[in-house]
C-alpha positions as CSV (number, residue, x, y, z in Angstrom):
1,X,-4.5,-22.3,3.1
2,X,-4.3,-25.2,0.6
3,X,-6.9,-25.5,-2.9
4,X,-8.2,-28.4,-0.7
5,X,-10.0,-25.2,1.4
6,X,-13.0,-25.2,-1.1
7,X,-14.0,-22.0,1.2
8,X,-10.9,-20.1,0.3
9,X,-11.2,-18.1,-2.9
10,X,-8.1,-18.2,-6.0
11,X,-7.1,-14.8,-4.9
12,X,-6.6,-15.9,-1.3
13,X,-4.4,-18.4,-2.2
14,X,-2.3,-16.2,-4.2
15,X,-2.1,-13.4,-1.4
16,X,-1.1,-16.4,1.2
17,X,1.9,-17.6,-1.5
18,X,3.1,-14.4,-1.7
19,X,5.8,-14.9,0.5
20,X,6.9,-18.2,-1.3
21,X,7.1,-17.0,-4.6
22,X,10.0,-15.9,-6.8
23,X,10.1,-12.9,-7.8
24,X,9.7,-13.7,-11.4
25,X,6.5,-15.7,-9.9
26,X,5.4,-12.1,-8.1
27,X,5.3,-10.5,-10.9
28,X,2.3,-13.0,-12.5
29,X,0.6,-13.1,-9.0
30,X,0.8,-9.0,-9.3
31,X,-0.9,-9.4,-12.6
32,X,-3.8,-11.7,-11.8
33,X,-4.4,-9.8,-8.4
34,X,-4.5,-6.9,-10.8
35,X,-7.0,-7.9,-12.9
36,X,-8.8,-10.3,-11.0
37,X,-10.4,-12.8,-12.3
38,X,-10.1,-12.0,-15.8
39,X,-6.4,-12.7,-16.0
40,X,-7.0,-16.1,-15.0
41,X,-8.8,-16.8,-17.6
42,X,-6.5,-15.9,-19.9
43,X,-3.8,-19.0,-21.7
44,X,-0.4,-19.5,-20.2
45,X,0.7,-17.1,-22.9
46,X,-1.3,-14.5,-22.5
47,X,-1.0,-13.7,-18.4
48,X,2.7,-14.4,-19.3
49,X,2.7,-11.3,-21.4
50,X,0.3,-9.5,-19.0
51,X,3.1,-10.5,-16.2
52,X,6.1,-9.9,-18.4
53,X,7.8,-12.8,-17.5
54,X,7.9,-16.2,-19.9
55,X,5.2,-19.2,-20.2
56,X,7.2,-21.7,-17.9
57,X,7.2,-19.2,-15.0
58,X,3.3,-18.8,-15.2
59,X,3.4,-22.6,-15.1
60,X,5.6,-23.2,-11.8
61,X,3.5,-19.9,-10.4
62,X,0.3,-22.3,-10.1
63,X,2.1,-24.8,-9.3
64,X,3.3,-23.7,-6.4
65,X,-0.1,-22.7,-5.7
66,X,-0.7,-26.1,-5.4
67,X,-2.9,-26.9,-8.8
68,X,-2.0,-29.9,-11.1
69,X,-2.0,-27.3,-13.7
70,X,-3.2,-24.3,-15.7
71,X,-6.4,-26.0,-16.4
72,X,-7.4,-27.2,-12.9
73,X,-6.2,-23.3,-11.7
74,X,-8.9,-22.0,-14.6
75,X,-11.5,-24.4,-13.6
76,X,-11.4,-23.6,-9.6
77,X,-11.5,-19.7,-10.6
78,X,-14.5,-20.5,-13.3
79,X,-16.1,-22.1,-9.8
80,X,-15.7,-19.3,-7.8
81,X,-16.8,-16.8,-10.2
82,X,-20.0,-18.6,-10.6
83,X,-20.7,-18.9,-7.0
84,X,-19.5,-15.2,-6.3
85,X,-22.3,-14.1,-9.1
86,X,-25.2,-11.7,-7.6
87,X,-23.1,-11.6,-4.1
88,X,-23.8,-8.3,-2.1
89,X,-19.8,-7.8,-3.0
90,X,-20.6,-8.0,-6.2
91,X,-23.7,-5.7,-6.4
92,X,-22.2,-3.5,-3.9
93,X,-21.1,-0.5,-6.5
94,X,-25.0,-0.3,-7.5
95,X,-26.9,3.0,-7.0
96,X,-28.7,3.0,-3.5
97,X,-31.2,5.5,-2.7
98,X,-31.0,6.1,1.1
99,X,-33.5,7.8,3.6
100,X,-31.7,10.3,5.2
101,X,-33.0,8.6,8.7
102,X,-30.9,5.6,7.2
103,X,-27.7,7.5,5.9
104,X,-25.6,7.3,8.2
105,X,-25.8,3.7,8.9
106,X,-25.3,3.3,5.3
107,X,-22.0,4.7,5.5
108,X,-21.2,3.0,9.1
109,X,-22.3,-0.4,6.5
110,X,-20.3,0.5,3.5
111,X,-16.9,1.9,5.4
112,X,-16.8,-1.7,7.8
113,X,-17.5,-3.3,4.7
114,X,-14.5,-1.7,2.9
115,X,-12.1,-1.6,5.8
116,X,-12.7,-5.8,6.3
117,X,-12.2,-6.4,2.8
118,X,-8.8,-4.2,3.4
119,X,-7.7,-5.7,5.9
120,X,-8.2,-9.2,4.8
121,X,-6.6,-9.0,1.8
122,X,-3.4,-7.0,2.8
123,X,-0.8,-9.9,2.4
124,X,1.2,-10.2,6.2
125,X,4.5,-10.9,4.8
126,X,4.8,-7.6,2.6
127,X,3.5,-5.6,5.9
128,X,6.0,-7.2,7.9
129,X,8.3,-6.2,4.6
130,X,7.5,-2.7,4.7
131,X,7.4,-2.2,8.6
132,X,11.2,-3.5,8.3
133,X,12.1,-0.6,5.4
134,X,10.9,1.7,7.5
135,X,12.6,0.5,10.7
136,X,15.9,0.2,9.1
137,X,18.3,4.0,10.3
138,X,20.3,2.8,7.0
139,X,17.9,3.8,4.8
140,X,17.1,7.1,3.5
141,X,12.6,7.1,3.5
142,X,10.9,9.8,0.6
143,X,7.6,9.8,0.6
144,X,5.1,11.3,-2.1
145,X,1.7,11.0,-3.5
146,X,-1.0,12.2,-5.5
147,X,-3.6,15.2,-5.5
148,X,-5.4,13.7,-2.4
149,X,-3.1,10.6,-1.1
150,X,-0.4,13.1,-0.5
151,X,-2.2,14.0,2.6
152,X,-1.4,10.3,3.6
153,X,2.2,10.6,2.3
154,X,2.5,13.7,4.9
155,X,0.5,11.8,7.7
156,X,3.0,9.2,7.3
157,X,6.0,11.1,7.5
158,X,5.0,13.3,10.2
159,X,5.1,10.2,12.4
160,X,8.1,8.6,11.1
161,X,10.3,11.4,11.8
162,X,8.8,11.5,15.6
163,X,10.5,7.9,15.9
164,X,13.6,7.7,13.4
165,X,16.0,9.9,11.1
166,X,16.1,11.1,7.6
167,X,12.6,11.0,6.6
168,X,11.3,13.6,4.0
169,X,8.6,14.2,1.4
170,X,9.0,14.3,-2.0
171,X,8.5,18.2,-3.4
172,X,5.8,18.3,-6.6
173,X,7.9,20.0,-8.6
174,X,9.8,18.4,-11.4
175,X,13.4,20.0,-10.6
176,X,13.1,18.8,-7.2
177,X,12.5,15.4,-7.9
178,X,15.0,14.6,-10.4
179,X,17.4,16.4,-7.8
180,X,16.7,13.5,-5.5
181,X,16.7,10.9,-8.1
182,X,20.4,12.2,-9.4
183,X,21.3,11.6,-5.7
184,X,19.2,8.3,-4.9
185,X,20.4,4.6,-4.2
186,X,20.0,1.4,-2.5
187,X,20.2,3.2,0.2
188,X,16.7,4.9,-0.4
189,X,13.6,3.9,0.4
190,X,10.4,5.4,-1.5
191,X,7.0,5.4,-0.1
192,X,4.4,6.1,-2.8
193,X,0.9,6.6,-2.5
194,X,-0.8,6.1,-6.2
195,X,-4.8,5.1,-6.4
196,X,-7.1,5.2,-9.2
197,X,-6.9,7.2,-11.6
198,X,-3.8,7.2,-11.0
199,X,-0.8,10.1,-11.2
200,X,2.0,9.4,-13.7
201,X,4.4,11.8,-12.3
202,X,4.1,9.0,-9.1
203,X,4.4,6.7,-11.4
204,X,7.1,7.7,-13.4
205,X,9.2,9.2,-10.0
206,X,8.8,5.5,-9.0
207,X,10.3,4.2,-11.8
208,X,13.1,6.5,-11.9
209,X,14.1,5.7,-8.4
210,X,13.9,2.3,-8.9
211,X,15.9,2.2,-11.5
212,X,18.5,3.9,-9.1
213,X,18.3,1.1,-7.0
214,X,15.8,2.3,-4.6
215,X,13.2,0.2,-3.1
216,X,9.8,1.2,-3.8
217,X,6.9,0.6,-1.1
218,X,3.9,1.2,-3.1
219,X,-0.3,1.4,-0.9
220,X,-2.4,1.8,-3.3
221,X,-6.0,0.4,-4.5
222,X,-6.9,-3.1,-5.5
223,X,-6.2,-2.5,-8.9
224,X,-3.0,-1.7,-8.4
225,X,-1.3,1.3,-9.5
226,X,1.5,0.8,-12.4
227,X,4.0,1.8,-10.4
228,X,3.6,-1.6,-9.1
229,X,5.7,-3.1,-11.4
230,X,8.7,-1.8,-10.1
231,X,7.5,-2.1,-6.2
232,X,9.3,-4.2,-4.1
233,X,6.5,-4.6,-1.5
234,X,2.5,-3.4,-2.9
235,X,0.1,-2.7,0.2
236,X,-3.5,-2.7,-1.5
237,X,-6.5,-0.9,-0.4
238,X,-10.1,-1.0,-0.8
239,X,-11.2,2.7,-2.1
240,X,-14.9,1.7,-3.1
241,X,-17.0,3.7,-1.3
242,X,-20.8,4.4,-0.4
243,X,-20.6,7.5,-2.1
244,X,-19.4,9.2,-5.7
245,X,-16.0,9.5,-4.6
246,X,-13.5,6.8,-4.0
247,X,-12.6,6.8,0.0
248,X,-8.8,7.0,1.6
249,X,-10.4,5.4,4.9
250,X,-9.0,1.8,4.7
251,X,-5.7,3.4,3.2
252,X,-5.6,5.6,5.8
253,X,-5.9,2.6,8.3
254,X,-3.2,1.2,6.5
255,X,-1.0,3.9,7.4
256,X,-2.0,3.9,10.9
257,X,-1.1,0.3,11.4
258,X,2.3,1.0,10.0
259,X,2.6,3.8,12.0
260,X,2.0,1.4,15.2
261,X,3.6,-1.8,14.1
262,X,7.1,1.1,13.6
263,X,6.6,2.6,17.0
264,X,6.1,-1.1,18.1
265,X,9.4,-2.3,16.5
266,X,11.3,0.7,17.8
267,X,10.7,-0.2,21.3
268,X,12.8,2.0,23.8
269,X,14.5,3.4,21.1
270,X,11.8,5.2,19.7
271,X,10.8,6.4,22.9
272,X,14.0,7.7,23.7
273,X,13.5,10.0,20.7
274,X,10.1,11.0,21.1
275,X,11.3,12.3,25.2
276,X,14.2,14.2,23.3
277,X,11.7,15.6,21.5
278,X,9.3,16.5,23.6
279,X,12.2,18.1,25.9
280,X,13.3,20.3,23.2
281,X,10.3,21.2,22.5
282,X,9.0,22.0,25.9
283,X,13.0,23.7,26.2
284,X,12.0,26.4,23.1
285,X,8.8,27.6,24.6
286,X,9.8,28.0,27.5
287,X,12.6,30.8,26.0
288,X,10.0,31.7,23.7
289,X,8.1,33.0,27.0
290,X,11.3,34.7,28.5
291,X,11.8,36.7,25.4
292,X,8.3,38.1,25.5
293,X,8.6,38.5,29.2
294,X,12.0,40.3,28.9
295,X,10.8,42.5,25.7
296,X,7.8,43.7,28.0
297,X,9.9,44.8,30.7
298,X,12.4,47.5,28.1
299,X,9.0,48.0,26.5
């Protein structure tokens, strides 16, 4: 995807370079994805300071997107913010009132709708990036989230430890989490789950492990969580939903992809461990049932 695709929008491009940036560069393409498109409207200066990095990096970040300069970069986004103006996208958040003979179609509309838009703008080298963490028996994997993505934090994990060792979620109390910062590394790996609005004890655990040397794998919303800016690979979802509530469908897809694209990369080995589960498993009911048999009979 070159600017030459006048049918690719700004923020596609960015998403496509992701994989060819520095990091210094991630951090402005972060920024802008952030706080699309107003960020890119901002001067060098000011998304430099947004991004944290310094004016020349903002510079080589579009060009490497493949812009003359800032200016041509401003004037395709100005383009594509006109054209995108009044576009069912756009208007989408608007206040529908649906017959209930319609409802459920609504939803069927609004939740494709969100999980495309998901799934199209997840960039393919950082899901590749993550499915590796996860893969790799070296590592240590935590997972945590918030008051309702902690459910996918446990969804997660439930499947991970079916196909590898030392996988774990994060306890919500404070004592336990600094316990497992004190005794964090490189060789630790934190899932977070953070959406809008979004939980500062995720947040700040994030940065705290980091700071450890952990590597963070942050799935959160489009916005991006703040705990971004210390995430070494940032799976966004779409939450927008047909309803007053933001939705965890497409993140929840997210994790479900992750979980197969794991079992996938494990191969044989995974299924060696699931049958050595499932053995064990079968192995303890089985003795379950002679015990009850056997304390029926001196009953």
């Amino acid at each position: 995807m070159t600017v030459e695709d006048r049918s690719a929008t700004v923020a596609s491009l960015v998403r496509g370079a992701l994989e060819t940036l520095s990091p210094s560069e991630r951090k402005v393409a972060r920024a802008f994805l952030a706080n699309y498109p107003v960020a890119g409207l901002e001067t060098v200066a000011e998304l430099a300071a947004r991004s944290n990095v310094s004016p020349p990096t903002v510079v080589r970040f579009v060009s490497r997107l493949g812009y003359s300069g800032h200016s041509a970069f401003q004037k395709a986004l100005m383009r594509e913010v006109h054209e995108n103006r009044g576009s069912p996208l756009e208007q989408y958040d608007q206040a529908l009132s649906v017959r209930p003979d319609e409802f459920l179609g609504h939803m069927s509309h609004g939740f494709g709708t969100q999980l495309a838009s998901t799934f199209d703008e997840v960039p393919q080298p950082e899901f590749d990036a993550a499915t590796g963490l996860l893969c790799d028996d070296r590592k240590r994997i935590h997972l945590v989230g918030g008051r309702f993505s902690h459910v996918l934090a446990e969804y997660l994990g439930l499947h991970l430890e079916l196909l590898r060792k030392d996988v774990s979620l994060v306890p919500s109390d404070e004592s336990s989490r600094l316990s497992i910062v004190a005794s964090s590394s490189k060789a630790d790996v934190l899932v977070a789950f953070d959406y809008r609005r979004y939980d500062p004890e995720t947040v700040r655990f994030a940065q705290l492990m980091a700071a450890r040397g952990s590597t963070v794998v942050l799935l959160t919303d489009a916005l991006l969580s703040p705990a971004s800016d210390v995430a070494t690979v940032v799976l966004p979802a779409r939450v927008e939903a047909p309803s007053p509530f933001d939705s965890l469908v497409s993140s929840m897809a997210i994790v479900e992809s992750l979980v197969a694209s794991v079992a996938e990369r494990y191969g044989e080995q995974g299924r060696r461990r699931l049958e050595s589960i499932e053995k064990l498993r079968t192995r303890g009911t089985r003795s379950a049932d002679g015990d009850t048999a056997a304390d029926s009979r001196r009953s």
